[in-house]
Structure formats: C-alpha cells, structure tokens
PDB file as gemmi writes it, atoms N, CA and C in Angstrom:
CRYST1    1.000    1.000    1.000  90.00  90.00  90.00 P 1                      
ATOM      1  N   UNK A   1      66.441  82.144  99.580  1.00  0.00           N  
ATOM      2  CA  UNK A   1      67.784  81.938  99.070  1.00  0.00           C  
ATOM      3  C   UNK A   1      68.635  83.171  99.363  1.00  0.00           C  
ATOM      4  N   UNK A   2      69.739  83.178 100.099  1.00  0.00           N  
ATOM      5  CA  UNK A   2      70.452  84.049  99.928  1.00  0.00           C  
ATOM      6  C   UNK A   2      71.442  84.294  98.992  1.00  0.00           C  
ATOM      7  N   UNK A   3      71.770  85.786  98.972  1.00  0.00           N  
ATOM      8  CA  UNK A   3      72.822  85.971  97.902  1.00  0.00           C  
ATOM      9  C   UNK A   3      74.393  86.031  98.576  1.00  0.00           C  
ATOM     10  N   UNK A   4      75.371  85.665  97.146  1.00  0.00           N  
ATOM     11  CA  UNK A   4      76.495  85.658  98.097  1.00  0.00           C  
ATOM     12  C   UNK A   4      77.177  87.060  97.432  1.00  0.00           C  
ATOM     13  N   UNK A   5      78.031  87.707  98.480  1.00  0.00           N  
ATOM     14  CA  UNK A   5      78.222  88.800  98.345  1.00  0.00           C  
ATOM     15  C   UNK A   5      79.652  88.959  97.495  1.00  0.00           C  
ATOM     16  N   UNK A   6      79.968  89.907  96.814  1.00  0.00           N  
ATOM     17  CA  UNK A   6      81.210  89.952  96.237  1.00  0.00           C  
ATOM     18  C   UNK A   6      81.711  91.138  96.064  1.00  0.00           C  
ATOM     19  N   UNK A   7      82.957  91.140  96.706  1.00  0.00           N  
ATOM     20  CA  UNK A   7      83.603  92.475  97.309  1.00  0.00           C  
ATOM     21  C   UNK A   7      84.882  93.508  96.146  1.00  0.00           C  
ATOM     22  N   UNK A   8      84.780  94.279  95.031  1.00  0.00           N  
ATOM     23  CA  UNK A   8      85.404  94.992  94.755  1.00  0.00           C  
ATOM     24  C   UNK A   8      86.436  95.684  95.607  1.00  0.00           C  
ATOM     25  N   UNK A   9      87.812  95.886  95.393  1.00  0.00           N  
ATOM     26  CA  UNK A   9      88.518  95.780  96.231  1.00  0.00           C  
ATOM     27  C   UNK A   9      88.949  97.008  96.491  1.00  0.00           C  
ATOM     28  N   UNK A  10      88.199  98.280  96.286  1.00  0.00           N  
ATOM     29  CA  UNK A  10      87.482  99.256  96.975  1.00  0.00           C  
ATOM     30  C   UNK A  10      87.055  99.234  98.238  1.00  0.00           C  
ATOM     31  N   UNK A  11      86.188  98.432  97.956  1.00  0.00           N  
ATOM     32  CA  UNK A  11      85.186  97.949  99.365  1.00  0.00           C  
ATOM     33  C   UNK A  11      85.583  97.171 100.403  1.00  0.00           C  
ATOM     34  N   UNK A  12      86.606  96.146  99.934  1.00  0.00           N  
ATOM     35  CA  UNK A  12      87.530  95.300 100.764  1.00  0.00           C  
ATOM     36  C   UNK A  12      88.525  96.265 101.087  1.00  0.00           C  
ATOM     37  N   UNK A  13      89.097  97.007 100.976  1.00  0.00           N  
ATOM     38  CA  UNK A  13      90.087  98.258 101.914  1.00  0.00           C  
ATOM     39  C   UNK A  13      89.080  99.346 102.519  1.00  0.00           C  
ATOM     40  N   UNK A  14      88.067  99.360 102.335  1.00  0.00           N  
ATOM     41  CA  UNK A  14      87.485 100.072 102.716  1.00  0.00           C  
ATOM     42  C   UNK A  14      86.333  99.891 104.304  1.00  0.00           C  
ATOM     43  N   UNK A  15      86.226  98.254 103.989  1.00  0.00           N  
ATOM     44  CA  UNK A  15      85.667  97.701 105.314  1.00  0.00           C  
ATOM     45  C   UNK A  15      86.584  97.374 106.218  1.00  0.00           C  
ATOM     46  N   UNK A  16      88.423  96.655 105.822  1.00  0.00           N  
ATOM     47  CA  UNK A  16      89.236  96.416 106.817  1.00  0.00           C  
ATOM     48  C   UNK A  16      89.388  97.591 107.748  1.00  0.00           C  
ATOM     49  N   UNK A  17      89.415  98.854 107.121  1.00  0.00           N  
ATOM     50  CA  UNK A  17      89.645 100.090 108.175  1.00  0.00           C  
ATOM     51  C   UNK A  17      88.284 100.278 108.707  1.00  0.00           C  
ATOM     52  N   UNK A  18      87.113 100.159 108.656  1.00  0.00           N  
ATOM     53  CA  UNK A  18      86.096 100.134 109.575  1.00  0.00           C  
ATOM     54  C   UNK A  18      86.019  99.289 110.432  1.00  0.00           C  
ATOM     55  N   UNK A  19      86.913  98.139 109.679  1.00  0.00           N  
ATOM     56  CA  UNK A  19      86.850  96.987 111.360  1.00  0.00           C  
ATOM     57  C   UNK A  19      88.241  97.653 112.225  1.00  0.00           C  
ATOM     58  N   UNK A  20      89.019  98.296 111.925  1.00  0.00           N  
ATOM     59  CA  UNK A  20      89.965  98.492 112.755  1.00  0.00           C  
ATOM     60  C   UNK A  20      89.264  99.789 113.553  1.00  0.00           C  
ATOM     61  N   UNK A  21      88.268 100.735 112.969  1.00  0.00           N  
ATOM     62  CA  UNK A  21      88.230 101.880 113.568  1.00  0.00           C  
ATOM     63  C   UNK A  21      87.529 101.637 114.743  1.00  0.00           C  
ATOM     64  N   UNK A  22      85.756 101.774 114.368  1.00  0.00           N  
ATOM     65  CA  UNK A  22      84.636 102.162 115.095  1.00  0.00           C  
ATOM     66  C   UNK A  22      84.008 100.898 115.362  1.00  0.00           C  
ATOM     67  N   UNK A  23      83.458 100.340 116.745  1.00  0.00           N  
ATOM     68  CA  UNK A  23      82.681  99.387 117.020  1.00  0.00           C  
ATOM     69  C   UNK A  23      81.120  99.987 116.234  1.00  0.00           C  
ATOM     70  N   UNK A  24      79.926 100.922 116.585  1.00  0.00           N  
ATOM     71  CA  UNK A  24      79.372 101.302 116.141  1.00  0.00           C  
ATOM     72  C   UNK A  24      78.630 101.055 114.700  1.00  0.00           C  
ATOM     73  N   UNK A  25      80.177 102.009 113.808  1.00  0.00           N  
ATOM     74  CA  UNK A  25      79.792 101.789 112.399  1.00  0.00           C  
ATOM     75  C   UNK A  25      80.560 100.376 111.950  1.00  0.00           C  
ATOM     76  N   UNK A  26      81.220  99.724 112.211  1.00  0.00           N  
ATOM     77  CA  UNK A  26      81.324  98.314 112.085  1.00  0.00           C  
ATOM     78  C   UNK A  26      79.979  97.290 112.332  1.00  0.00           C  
ATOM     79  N   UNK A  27      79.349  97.368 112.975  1.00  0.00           N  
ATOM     80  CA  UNK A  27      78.240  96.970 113.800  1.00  0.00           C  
ATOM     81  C   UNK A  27      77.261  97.300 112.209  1.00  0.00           C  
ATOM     82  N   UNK A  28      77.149  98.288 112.312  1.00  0.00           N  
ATOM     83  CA  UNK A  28      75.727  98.732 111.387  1.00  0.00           C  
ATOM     84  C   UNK A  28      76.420  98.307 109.962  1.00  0.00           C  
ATOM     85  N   UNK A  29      77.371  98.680 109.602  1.00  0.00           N  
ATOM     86  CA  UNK A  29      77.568  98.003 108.276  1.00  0.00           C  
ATOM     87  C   UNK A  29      77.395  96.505 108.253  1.00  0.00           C  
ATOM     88  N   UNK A  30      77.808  95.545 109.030  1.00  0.00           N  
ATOM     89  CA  UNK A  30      77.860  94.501 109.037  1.00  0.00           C  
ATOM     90  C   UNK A  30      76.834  93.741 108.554  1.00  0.00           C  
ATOM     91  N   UNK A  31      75.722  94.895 109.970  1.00  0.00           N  
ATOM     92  CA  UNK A  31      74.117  94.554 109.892  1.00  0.00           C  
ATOM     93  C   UNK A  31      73.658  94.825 108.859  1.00  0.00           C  
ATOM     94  N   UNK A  32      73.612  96.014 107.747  1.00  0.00           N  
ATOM     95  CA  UNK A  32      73.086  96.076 106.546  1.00  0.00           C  
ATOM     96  C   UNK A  32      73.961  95.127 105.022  1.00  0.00           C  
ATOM     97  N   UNK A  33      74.865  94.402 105.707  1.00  0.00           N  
ATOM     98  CA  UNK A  33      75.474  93.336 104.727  1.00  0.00           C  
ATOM     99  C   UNK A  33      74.910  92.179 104.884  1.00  0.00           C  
ATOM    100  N   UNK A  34      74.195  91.760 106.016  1.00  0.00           N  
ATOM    101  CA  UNK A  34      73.651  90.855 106.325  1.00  0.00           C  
ATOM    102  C   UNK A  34      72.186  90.617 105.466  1.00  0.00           C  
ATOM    103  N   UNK A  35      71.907  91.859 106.057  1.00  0.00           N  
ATOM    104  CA  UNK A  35      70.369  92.526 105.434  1.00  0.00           C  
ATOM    105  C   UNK A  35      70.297  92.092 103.652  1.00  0.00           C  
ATOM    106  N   UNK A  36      71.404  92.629 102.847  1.00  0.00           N  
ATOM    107  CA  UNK A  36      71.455  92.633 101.377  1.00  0.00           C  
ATOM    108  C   UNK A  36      72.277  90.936 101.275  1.00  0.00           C  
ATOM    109  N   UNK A  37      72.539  90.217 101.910  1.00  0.00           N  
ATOM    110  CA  UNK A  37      72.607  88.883 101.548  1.00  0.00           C  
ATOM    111  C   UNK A  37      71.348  88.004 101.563  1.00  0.00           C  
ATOM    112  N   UNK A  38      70.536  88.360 103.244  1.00  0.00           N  
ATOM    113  CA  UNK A  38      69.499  87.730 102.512  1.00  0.00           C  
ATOM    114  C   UNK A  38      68.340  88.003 101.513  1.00  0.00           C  
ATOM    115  N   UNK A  39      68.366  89.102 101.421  1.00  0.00           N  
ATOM    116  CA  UNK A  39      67.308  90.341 100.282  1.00  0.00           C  
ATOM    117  C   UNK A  39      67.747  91.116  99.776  1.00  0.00           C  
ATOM    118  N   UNK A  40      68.210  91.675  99.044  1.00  0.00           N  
ATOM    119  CA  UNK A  40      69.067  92.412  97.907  1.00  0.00           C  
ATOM    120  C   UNK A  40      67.767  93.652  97.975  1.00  0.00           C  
ATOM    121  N   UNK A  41      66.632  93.173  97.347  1.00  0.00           N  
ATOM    122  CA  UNK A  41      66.218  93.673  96.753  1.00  0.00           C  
ATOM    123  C   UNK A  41      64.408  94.311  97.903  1.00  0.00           C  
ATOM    124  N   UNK A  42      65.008  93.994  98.792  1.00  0.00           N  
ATOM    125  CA  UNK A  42      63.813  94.439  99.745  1.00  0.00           C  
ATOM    126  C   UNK A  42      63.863  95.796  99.962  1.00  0.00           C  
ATOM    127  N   UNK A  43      62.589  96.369 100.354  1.00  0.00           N  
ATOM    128  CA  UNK A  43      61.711  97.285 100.173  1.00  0.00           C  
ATOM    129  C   UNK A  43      62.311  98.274 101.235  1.00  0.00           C  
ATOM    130  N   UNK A  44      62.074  97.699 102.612  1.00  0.00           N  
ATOM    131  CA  UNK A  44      62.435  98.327 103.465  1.00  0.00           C  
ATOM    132  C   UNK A  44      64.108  99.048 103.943  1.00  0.00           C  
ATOM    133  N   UNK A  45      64.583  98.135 102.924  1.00  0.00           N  
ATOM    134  CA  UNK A  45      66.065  98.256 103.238  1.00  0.00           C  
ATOM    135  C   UNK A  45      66.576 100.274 103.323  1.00  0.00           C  
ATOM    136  N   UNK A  46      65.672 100.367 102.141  1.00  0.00           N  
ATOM    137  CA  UNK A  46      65.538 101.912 101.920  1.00  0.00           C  
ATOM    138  C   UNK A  46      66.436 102.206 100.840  1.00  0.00           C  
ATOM    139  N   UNK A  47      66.530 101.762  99.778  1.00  0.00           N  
ATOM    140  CA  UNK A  47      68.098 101.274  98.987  1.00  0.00           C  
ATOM    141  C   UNK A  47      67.346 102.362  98.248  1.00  0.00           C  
ATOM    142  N   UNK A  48      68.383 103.135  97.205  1.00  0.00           N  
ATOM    143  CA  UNK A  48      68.116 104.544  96.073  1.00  0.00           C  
ATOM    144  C   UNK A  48      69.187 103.711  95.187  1.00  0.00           C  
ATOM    145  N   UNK A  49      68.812 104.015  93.587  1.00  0.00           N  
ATOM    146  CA  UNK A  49      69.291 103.761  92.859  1.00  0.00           C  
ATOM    147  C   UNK A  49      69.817 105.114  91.602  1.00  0.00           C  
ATOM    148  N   UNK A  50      70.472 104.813  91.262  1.00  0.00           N  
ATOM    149  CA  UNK A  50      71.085 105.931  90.760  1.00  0.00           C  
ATOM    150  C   UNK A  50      72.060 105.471  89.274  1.00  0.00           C  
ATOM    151  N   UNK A  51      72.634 106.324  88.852  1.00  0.00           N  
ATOM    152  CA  UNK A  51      73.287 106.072  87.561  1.00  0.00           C  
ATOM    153  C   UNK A  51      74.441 106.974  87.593  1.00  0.00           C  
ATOM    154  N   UNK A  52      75.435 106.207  87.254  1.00  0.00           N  
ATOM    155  CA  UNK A  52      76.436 107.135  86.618  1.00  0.00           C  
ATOM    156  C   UNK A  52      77.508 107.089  86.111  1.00  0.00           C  
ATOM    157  N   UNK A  53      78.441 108.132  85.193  1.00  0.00           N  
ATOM    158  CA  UNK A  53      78.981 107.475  83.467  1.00  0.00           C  
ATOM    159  C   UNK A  53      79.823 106.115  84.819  1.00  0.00           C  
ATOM    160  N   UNK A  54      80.569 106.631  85.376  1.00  0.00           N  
ATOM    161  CA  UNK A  54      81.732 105.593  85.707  1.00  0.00           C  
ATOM    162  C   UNK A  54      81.406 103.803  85.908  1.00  0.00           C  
ATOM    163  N   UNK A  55      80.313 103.746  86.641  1.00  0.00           N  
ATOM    164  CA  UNK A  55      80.408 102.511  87.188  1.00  0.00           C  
ATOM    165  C   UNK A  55      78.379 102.084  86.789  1.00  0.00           C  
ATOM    166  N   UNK A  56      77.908 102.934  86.016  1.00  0.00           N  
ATOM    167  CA  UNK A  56      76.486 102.554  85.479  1.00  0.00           C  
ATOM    168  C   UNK A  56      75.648 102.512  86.757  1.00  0.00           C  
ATOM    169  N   UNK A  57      74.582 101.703  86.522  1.00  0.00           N  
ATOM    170  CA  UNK A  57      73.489 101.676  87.587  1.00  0.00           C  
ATOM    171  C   UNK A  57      74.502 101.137  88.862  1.00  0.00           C  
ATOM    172  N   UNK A  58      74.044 102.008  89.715  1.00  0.00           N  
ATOM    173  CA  UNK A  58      74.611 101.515  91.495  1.00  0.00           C  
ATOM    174  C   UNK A  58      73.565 101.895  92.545  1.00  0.00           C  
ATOM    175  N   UNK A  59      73.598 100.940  93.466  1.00  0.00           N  
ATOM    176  CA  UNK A  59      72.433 101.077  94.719  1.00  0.00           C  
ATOM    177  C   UNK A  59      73.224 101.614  95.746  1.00  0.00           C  
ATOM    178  N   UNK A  60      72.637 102.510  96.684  1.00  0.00           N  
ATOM    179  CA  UNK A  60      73.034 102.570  97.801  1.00  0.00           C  
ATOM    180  C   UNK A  60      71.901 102.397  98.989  1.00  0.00           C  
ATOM    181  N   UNK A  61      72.627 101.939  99.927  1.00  0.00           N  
ATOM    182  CA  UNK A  61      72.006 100.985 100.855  1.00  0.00           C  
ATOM    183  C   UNK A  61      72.526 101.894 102.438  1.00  0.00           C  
ATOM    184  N   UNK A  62      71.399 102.412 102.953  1.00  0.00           N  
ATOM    185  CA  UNK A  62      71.776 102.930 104.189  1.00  0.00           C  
ATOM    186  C   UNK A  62      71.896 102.214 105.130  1.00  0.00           C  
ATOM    187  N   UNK A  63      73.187 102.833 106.100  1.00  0.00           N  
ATOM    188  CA  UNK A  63      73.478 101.798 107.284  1.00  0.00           C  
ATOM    189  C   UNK A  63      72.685 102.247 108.530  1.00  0.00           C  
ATOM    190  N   UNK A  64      72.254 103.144 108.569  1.00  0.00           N  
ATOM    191  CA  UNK A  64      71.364 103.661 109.697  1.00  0.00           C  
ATOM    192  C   UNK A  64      72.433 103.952 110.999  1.00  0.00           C  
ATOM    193  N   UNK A  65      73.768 104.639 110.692  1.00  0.00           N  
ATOM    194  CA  UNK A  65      74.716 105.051 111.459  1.00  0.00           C  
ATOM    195  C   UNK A  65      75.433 106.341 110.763  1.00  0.00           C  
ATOM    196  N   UNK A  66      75.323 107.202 111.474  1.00  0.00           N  
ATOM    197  CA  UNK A  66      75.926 108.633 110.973  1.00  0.00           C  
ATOM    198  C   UNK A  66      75.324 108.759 109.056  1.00  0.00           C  
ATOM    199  N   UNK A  67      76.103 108.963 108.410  1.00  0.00           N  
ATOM    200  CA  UNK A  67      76.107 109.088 106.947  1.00  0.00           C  
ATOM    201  C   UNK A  67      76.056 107.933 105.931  1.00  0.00           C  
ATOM    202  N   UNK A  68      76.349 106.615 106.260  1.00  0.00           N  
ATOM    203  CA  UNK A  68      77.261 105.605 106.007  1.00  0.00           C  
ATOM    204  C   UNK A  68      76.238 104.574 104.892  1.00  0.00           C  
ATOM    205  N   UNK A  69      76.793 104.555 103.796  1.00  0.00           N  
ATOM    206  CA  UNK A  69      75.902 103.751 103.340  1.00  0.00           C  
ATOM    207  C   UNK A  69      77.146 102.750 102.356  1.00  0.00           C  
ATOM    208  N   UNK A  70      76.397 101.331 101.893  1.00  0.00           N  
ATOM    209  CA  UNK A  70      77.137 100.288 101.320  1.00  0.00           C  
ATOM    210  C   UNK A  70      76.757 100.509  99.775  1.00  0.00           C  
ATOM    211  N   UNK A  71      77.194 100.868  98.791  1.00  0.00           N  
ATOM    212  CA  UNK A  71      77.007 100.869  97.311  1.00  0.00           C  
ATOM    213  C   UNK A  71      77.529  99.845  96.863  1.00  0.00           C  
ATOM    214  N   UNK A  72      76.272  99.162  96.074  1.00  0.00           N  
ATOM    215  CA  UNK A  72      76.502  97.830  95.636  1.00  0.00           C  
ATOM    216  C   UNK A  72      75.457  97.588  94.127  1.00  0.00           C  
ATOM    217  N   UNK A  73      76.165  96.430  93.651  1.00  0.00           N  
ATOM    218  CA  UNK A  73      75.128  96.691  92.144  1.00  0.00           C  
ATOM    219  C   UNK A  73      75.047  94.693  92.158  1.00  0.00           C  
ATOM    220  N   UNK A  74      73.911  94.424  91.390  1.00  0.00           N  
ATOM    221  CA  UNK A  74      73.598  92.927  91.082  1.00  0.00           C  
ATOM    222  C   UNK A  74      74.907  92.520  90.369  1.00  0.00           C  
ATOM    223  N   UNK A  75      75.450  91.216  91.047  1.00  0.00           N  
ATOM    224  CA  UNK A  75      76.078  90.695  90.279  1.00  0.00           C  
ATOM    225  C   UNK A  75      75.900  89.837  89.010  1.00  0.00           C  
ATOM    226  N   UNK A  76      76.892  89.514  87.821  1.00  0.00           N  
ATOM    227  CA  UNK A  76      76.798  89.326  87.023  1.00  0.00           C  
ATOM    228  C   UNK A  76      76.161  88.014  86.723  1.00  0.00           C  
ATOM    229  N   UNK A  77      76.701  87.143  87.770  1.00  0.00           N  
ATOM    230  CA  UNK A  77      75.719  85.499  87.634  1.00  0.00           C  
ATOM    231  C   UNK A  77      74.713  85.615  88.884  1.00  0.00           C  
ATOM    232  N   UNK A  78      73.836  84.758  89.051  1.00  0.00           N  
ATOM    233  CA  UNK A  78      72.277  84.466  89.806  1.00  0.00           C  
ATOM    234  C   UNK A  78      72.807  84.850  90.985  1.00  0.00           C  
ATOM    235  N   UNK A  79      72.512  85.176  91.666  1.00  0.00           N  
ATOM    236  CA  UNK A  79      72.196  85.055  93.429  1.00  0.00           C  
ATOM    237  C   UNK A  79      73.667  85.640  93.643  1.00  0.00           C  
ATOM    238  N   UNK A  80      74.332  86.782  92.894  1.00  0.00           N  
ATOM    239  CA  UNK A  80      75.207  87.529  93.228  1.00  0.00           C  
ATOM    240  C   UNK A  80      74.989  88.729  93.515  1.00  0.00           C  
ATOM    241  N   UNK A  81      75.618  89.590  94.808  1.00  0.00           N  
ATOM    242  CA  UNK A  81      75.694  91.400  94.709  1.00  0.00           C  
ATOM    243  C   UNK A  81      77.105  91.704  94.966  1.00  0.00           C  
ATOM    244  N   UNK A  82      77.479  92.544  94.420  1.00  0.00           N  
ATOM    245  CA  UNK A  82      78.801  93.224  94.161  1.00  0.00           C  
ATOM    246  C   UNK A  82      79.205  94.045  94.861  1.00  0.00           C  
ATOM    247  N   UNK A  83      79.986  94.201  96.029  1.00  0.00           N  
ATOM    248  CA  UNK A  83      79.772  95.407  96.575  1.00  0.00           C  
ATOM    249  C   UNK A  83      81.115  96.502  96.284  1.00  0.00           C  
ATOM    250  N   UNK A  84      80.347  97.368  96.208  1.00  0.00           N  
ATOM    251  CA  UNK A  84      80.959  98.289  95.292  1.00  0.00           C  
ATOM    252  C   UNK A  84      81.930  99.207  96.177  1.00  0.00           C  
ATOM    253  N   UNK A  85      81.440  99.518  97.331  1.00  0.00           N  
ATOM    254  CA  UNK A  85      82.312 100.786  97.809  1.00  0.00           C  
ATOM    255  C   UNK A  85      81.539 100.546  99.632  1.00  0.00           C  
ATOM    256  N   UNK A  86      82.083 100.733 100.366  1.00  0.00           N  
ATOM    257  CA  UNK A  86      81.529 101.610 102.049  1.00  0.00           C  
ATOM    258  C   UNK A  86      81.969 102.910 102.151  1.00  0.00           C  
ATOM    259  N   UNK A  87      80.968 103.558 101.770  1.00  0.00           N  
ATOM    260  CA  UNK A  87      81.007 105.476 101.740  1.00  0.00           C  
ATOM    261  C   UNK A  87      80.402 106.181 102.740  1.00  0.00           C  
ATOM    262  N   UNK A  88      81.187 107.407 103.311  1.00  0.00           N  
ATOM    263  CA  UNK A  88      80.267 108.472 103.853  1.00  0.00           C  
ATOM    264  C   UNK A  88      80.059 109.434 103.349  1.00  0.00           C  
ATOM    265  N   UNK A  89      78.652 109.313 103.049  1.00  0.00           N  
ATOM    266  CA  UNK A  89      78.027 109.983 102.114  1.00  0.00           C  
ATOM    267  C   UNK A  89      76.606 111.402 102.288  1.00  0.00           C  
ATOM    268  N   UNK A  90      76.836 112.257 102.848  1.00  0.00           N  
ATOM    269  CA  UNK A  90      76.518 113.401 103.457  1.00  0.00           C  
ATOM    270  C   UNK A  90      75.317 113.840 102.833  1.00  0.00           C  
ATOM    271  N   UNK A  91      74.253 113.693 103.338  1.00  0.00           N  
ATOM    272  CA  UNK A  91      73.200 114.148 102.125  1.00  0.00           C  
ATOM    273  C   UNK A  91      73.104 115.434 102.170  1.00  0.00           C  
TER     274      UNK A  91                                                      
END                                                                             
C-alpha cells in the first residue's frame, strides 16, 4: 500500500524552486519522494529521527545529492506522510 503524501506549504515553495533550479537535485528529491510513498518507514531509506520544541518528532530522509534531505513526519490519518520541509542540511 502506498502512502499519499501531504505537502506543508513550506515544502510546496520549497520544491517549486528546486524544479525551477537543478536537474540533479530535482531528480534525487523526486526519487526519495517516491521512495517514502511507497515505504515511509523502510530501513534502508536511512531516515534519522529527531525531536524538537517547534514542530515535535520529525524524520529526515536523505536524498543522496549534495546535503539535501526531505523532513517529513506521519500523517495524522492512515497511509498519510506530511512533508514537512526540502532542506540543505550540512552535517
């Protein structure tokens, strides 16, 4: 079963300018949105979870391009994920 994705509108201004910028990191985000629709919660994805006061438990999900990862948290009804933000995020 896949999940359907749901975009905070953070994340929706935040992916339109990745589709206007970079073929590349457009490409790999896409691919790791794909990835967390059909498995949220898979192993390999490489997802870290974390906490914090603002927005509570949040996952981040590496795109396997430069820094770039998708932060996203379970949505509130069944077979939802939220996506929270597209960040570059510098370890």
């Amino acid at each position: 079963m896949t999940s359907e994705l749901l975009w905070w509108p953070a994340a929706d201004t935040a992916m339109n300018r990745i589709d206007a910028v970079d073929d590349q990191r457009r490409a790999a985000v896409r691919r790791t949105l794909a990835r967390l629709e059909v498995n949220p919660l898979e192993p390999r994805l490489g997802t870290r979870q974390f906490r914090t006061p603002e927005y509570g438990h949040i996952r981040a999900t590496p795109c396997r391009h430069e820094d770039w990862y998708v932060l996203w948290q379970i949505g509130e009804e069944a077979g939802t994920v939220e996506i929270v933000m597209l960040a570059e995020i510098p370890v």
